[in-house]
MOPAC internal coordinates of N, CA, C and O (Angstrom, degrees):
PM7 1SCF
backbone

  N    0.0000 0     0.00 0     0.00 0    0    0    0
  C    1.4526 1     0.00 0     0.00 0    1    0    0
  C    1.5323 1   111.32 1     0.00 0    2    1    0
  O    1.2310 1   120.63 1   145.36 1    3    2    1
  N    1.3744 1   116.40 1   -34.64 1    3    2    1
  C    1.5163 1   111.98 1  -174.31 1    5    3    2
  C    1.6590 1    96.39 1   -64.12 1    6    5    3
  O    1.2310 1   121.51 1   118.64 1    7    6    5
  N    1.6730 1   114.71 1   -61.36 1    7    6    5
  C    1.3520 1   100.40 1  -159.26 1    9    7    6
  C    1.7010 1   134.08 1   -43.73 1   10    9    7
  O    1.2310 1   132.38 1   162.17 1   11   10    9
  N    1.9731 1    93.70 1   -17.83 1   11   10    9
  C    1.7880 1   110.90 1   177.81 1   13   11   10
  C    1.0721 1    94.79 1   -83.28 1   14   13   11
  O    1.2310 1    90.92 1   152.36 1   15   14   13
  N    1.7510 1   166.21 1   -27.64 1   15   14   13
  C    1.2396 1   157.17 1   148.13 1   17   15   14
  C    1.7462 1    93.00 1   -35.33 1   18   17   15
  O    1.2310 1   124.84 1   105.55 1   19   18   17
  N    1.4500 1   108.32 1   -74.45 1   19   18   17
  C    1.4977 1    86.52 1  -169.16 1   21   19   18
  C    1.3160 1   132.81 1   -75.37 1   22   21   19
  O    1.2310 1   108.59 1   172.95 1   23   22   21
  N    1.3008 1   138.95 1    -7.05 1   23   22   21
  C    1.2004 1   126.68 1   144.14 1   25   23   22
  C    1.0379 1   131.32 1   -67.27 1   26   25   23
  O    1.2310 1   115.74 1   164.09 1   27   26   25
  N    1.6304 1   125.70 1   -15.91 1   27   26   25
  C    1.6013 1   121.65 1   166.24 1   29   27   26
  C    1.6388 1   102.74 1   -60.41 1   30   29   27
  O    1.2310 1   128.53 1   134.98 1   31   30   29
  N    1.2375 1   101.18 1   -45.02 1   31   30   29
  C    2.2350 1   108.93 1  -171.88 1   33   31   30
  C    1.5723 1    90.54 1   -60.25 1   34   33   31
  O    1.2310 1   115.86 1   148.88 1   35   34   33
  N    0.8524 1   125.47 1   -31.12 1   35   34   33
  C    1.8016 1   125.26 1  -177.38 1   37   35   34
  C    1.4095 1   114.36 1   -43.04 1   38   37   35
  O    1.2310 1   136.83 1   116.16 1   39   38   37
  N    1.8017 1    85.00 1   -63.84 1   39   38   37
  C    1.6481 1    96.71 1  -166.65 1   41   39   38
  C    0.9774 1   108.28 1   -87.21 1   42   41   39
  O    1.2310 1   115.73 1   155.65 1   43   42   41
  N    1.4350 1   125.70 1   -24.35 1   43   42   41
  C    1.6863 1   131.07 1   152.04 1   45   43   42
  C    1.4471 1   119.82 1   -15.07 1   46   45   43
  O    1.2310 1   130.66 1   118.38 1   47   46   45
  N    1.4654 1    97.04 1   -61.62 1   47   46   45
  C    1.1761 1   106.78 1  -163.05 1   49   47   46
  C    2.0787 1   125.89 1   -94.95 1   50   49   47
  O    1.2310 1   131.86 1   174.34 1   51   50   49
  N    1.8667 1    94.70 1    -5.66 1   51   50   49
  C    1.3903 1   105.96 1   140.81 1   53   51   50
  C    1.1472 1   144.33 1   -62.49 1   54   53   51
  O    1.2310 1   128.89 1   123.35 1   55   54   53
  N    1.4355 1   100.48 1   -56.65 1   55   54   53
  C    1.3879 1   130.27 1   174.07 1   57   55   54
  C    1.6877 1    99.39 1   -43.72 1   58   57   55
  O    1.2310 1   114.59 1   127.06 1   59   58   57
  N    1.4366 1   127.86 1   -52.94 1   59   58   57
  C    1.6267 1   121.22 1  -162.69 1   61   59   58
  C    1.7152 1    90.65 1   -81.51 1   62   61   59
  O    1.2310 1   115.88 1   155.62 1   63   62   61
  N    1.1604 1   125.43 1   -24.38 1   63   62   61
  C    1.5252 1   129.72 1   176.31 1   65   63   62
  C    1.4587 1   108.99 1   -59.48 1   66   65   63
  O    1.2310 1   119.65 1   126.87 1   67   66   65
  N    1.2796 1   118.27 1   -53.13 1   67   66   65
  C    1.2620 1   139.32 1   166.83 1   69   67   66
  C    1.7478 1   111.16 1   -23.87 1   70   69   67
  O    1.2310 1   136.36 1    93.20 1   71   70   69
  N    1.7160 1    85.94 1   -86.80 1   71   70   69
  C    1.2399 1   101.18 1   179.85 1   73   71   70
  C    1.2914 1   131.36 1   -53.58 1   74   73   71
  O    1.2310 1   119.71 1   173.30 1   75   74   73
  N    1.5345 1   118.16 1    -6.70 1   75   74   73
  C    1.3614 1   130.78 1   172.56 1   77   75   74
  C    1.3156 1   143.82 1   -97.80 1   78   77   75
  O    1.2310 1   136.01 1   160.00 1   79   78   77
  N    1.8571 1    86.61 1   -20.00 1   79   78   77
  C    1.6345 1   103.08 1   147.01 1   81   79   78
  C    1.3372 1   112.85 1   -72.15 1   82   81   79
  O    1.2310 1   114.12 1   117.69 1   83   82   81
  N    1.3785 1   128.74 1   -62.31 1   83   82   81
  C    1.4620 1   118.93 1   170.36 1   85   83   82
  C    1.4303 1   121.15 1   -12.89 1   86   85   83
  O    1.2310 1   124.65 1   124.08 1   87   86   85
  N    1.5389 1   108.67 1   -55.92 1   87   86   85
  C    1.2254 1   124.40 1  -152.30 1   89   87   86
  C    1.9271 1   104.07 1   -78.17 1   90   89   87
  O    1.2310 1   127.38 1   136.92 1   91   90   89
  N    1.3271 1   103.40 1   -43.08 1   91   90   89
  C    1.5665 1   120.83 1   167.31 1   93   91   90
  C    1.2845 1   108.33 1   -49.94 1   94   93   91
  O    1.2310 1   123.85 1   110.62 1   95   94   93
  N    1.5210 1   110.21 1   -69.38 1   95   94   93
  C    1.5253 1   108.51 1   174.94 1   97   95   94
  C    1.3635 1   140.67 1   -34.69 1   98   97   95
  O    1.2310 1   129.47 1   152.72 1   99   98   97
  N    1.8123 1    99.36 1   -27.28 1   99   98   97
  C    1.7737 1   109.68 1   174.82 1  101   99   98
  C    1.3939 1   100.64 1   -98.97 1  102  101   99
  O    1.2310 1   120.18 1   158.44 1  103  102  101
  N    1.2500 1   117.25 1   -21.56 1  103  102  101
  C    1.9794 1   108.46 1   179.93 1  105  103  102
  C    1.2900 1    99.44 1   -78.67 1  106  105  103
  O    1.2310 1   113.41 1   115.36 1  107  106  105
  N    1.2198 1   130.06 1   -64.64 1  107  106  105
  C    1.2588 1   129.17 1  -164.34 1  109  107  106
  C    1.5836 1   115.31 1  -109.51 1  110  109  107
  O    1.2310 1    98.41 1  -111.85 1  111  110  109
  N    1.5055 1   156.29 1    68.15 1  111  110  109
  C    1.0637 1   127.38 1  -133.82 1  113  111  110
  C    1.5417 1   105.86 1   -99.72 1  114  113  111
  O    1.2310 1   121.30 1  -175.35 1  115  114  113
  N    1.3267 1   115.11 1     4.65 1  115  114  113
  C    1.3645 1   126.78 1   173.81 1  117  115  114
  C    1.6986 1   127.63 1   -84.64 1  118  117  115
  O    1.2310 1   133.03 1  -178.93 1  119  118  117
  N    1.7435 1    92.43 1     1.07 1  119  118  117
  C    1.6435 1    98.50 1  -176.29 1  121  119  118
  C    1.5255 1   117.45 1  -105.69 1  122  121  119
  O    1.2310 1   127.93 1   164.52 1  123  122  121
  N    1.3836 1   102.35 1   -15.48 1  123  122  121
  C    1.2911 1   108.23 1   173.54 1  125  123  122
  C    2.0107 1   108.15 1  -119.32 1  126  125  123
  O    1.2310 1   124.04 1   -88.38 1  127  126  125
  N    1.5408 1   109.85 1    91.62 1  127  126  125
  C    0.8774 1   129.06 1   165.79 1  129  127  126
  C    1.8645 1   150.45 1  -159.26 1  130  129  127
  O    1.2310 1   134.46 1  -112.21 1  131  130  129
  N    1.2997 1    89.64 1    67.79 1  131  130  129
  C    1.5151 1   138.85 1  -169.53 1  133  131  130
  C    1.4217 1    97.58 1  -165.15 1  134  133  131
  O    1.2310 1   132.68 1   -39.41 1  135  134  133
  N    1.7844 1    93.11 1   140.59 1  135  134  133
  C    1.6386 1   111.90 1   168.66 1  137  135  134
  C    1.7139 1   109.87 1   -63.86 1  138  137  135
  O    1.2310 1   124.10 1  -170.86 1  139  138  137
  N    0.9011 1   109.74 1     9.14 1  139  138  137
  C    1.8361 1   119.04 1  -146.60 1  141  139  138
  C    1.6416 1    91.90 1  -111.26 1  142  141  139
  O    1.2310 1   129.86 1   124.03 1  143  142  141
  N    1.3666 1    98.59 1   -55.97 1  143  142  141
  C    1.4241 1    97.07 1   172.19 1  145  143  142
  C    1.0609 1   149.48 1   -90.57 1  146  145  143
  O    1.2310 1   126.46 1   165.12 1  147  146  145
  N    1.8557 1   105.19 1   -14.88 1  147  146  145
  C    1.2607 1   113.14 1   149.70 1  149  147  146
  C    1.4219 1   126.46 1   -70.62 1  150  149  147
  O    1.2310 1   113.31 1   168.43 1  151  150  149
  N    1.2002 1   130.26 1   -11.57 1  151  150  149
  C    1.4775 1   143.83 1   173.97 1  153  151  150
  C    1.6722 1    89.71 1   -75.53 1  154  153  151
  O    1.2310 1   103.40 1    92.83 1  155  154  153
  N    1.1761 1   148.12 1   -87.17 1  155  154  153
  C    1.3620 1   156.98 1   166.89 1  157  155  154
  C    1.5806 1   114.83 1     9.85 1  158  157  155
  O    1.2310 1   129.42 1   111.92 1  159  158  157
  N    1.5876 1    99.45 1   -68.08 1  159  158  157
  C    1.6513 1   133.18 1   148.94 1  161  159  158
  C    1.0562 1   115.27 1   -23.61 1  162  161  159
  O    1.2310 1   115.65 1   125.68 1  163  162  161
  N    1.1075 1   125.86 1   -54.32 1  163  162  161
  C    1.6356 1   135.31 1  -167.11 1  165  163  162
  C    1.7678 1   118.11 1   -83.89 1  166  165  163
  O    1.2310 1   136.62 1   121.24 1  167  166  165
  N    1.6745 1    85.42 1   -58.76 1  167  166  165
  C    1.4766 1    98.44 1   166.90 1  169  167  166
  C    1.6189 1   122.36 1   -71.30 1  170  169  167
  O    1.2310 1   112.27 1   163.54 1  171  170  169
  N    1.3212 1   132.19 1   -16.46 1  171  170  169
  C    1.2983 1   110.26 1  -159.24 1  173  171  170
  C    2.1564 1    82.53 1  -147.59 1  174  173  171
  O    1.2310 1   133.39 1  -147.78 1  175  174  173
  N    1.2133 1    91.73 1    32.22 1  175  174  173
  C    1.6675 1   107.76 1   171.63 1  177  175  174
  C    1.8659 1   117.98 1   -33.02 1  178  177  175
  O    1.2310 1   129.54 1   141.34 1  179  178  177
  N    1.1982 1    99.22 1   -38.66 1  179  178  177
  C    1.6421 1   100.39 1  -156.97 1  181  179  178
  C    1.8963 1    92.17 1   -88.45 1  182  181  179
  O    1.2310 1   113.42 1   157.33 1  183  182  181
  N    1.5723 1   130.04 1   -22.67 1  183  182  181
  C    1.2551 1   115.45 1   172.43 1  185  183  182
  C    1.1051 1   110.14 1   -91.36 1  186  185  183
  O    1.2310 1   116.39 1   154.10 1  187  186  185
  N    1.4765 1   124.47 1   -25.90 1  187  186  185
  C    1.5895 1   125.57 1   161.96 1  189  187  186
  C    1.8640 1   112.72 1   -40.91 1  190  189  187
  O    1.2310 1   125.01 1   126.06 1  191  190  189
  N    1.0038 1   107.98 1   -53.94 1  191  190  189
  C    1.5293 1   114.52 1   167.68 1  193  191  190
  C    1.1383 1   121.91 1   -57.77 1  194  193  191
  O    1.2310 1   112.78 1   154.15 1  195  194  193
  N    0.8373 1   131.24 1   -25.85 1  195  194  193
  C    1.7522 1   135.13 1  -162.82 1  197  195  194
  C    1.7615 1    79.67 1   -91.79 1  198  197  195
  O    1.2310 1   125.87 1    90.65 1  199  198  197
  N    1.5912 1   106.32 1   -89.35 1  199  198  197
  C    1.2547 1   108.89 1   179.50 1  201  199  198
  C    1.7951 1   123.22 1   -20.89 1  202  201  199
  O    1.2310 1   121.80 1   122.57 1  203  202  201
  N    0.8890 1   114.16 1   -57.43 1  203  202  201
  C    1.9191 1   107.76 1  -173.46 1  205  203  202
  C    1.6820 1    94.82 1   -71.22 1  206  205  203
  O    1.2310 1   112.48 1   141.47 1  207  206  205
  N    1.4063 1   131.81 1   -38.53 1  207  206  205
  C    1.2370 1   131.89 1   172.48 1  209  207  206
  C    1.6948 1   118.70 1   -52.93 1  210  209  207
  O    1.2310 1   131.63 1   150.26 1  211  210  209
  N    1.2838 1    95.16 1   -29.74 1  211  210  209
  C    1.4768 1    88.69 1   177.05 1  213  211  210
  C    1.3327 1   117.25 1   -87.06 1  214  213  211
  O    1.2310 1   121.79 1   152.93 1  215  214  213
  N    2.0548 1   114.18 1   -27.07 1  215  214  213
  C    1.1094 1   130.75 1  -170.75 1  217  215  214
  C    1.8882 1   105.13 1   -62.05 1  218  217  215
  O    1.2310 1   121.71 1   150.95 1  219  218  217
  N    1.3840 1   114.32 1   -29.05 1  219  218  217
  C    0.9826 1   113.02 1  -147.15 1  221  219  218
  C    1.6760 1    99.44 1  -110.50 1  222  221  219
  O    1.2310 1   113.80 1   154.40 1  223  222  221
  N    1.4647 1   129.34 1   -25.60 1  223  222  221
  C    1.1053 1   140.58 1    89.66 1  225  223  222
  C    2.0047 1   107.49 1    27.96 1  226  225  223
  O    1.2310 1   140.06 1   101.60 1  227  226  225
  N    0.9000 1    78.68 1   -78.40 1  227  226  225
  C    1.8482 1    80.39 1  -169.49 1  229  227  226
  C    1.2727 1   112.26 1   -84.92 1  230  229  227
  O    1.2310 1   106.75 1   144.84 1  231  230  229
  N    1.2327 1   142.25 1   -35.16 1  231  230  229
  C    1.3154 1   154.97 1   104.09 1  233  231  230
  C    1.6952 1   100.25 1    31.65 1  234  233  231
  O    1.2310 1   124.27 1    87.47 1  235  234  233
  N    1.5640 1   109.40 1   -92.53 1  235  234  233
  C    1.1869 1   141.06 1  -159.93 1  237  235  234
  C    1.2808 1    97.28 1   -76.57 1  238  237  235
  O    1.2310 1    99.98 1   163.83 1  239  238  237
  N    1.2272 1   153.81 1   -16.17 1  239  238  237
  C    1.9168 1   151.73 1   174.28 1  241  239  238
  C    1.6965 1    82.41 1   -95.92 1  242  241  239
  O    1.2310 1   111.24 1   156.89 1  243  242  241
  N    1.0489 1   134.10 1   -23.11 1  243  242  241
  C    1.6496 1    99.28 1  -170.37 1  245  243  242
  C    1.7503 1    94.88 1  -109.46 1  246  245  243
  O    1.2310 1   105.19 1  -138.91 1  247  246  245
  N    0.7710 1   145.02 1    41.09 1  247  246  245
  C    1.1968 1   169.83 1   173.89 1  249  247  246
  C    1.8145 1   136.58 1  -121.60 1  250  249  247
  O    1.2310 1   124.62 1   157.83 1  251  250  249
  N    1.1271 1   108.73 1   -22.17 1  251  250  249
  C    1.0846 1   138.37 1   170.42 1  253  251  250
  C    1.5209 1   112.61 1  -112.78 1  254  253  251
  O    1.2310 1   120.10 1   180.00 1  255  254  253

C-alpha cells in the first residue's frame, strides 16, 4: 500500500509540473525553448515558479 501512496505523489507531482510548463509557455513563451529547459521546468517545477513569480513580481513594482 505505501508504494501506491508513492506513486500517486509521483504523478502528483508531474502532473502540477506539467501544468506549469503549459502555464509558462502561455506567460512567457520565449522561456521555455530547448528540450533542456523544458525538461528543467518539469522536473524542478516548484523553483521555476517561485523564480518567474518573483521575476514578474519585480516587473510589476517598477511599473506602478
Amino acid at each position: 500500500m505505501d508504494i501506491g501512496w508513492v506513486l500517486i505523489l509521483i504523478i502528483f507531482y508531474f502532473h502540477l509540473g506539467w501544468c506549469w510548463v503549459s502555464v509558462l509557455e502561455r506567460i512567457n513563451p520565449d522561456y521555455v525553448w530547448s528540450p533542456l529547459k523544458h525538461t528543467a521546468a518539469l522536473l524542478l517545477w516548484p523553483f521555476s515558479l517561485i523564480l518567474v513569480d518573483a521575476g514578474m513580481e519585480d516587473t510589476h513594482d517598477h511599473h506602478d
